[in-house]
C-alpha positions in Angstrom: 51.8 -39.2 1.4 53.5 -38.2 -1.8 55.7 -41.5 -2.1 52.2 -43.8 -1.3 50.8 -42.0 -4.4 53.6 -42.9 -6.2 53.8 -46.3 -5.1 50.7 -47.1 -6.5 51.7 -45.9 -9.6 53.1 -47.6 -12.6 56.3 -46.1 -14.1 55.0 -44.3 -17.0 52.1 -42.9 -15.2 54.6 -41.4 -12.2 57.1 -40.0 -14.7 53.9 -38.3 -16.5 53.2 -37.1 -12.7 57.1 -36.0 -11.8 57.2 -33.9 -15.3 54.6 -31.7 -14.3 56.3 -31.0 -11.0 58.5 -28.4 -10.0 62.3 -29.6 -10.2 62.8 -28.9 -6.3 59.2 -30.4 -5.2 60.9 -33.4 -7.7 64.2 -34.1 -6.0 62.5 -34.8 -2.5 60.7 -37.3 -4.4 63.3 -38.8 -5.8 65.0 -38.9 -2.3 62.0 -40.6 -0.9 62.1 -43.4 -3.1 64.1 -46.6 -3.4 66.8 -46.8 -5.4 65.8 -49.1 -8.1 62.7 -46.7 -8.7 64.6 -43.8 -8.9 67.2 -45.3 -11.7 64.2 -46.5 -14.0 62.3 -42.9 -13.4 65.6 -41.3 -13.9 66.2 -43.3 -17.1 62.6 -42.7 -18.4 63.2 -39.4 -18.0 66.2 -39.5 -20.1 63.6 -40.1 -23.5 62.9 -37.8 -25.6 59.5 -36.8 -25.1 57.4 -37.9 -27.6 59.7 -41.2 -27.9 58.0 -44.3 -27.3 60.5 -44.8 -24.7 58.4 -41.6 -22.9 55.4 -43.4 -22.9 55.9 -47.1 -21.8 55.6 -48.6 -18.8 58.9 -50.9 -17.7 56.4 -53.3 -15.6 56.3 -56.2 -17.9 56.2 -60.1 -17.4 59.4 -61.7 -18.7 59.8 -64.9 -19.0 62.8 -67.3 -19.7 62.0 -69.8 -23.1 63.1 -73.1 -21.1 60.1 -72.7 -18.5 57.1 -75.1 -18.9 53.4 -74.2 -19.0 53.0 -74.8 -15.4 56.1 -72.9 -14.2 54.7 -69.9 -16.3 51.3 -70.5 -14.6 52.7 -70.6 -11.0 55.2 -67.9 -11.5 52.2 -65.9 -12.5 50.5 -66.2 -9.7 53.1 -65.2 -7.6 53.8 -62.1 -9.8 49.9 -61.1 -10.1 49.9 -61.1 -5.9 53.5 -59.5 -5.3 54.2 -56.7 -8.1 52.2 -54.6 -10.2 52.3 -55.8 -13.6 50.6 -55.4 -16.7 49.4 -59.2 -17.8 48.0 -58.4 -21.2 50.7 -60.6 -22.5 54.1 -62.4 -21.4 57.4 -61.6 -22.9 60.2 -64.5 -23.5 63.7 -63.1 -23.2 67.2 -64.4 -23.0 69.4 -64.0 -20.4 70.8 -61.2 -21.8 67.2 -59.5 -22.1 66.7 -59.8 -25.8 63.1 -60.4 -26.3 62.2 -63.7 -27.8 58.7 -64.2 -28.2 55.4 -63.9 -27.1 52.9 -66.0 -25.1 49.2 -65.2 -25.0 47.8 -66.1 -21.5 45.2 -67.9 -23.6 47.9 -69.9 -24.7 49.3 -70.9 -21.4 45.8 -72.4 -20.3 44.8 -74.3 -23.3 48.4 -76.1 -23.2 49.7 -79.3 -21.3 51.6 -78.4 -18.2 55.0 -79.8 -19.1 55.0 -78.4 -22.9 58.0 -75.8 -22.8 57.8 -71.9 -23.8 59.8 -72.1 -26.8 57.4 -74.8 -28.0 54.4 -72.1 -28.1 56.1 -68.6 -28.4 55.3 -66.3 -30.9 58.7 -65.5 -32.2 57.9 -63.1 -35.3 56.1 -60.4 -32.9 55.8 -56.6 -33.7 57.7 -54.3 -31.2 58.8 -50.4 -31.6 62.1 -49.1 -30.4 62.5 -46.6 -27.5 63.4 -43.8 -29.8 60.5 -44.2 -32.4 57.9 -41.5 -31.9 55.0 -42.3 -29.8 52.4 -41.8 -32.7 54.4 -45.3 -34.3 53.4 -47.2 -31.5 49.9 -46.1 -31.0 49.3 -47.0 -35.0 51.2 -50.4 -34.5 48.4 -51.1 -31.5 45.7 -49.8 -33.7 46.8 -51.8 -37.4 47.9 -55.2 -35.3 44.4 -54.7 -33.0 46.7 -55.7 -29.7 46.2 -54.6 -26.0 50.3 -54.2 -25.7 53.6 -53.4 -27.9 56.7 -54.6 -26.7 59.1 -51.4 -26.6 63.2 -52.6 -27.5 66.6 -50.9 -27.2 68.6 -50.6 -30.3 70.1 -53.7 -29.1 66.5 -55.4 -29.2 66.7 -55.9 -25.5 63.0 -55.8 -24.0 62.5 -51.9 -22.3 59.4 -51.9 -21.7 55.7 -52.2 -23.4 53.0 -49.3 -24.5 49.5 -50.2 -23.6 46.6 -49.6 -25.3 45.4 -46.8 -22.8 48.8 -45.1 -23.5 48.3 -45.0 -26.9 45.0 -43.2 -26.8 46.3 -40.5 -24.7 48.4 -40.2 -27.7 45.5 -40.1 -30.4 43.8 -37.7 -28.2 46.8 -35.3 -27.6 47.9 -35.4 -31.7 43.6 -35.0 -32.2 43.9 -31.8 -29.9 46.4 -30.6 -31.7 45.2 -31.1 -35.2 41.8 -29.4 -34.7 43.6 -26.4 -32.9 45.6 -26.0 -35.3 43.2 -26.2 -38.0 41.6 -23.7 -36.5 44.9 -21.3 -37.0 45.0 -21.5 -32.6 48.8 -22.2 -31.6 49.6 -25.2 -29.4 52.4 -23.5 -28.0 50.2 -20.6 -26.8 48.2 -22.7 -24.9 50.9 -24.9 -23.5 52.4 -21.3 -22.2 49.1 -20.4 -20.8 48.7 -23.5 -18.3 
């Protein structure tokens, strides 16, 4: 069934797969689906479209600063077997949200056990905001060389994160439209077309 398919989906790849859809085909979706999936698709739909809010996923590891080592490394394991997450890295918020920090999971396993979060954080990390175009966030990837952007609200509250893969979707799409348009061929011609 439809609502398996989208089960197994992370967020950003299910909006990608509702936009495509008819809008009546997309309300018995919607109606299929638990509540708390249908508020984040609803409010991922709510970017504007080449925002880097469009384009990230809202499955991320957060983590609170006052945790040690091995409550991050437990927690994990229960997170890894339960939810589908992206573990490129882990995110240290408040308890308002704000993002914090950043641990590498290298970090977590060449560290003691009882050393605390806040002790090993990154705290000066790159990040984009939801609104900034998706091309910003693909170049941050590409000039920082990480797997993983954090993406913030304007009140640096953690939203979400673009992955690598993401962001080559976007080369490839701004790639396609370069050379076709070099080529004096319309994007919006083709877009009509299919």
């Amino acid at each position: 069934s439809i609502k398996r398919v989208i089960d197994d989906l992370f967020m950003d790849d299910t909006v990608d797969l509702i936009e495509e859809m008819p809008s009546n085909v997309v309300k018995r979706i919607l109606k299929n689906i638990d509540k708390s999936n249908r508020t984040v698709i609803n409010e991922l739909l709510k970017f504007p479209e080449d925002s880097a809010g469009s384009i990230m996923t809202t499955e991320t590891v957060e983590l609170k600063k006052d945790m040690t080592v091995d409550e991050v490394i437990s927690f994990l394991k229960i997170k890894a077997e339960t939810d589908k997450v992206e573990l490129y890295y882990v995110y240290v918020i408040d308890k308002s949200g704000h993002l914090l920090g950043v641990l590498s999971l290298r970090s977590l396993f060449t560290t003691p056990p009882y050393v605390k979060v806040e002790d090993i954080m990154i705290g000066d990390l790159v990040r984009v905001n939801v609104d900034d175009d998706q091309e910003v966030a693909a170049e941050t990837l590409s000039k920082y060389g990480i797997l993983a952007v954090p993406v913030v609200d304007h009140y640096g509250k953690l939203k979400g994160i673009v992955t690598w893969d993401d962001a080559q979707d976007v080369v490839e799409e701004e790639t396609t439209d370069e050379i076709l348009q070099s080529s004096g061929i319309s994007t919006d011609i083709i877009e009509e077309e299919i």
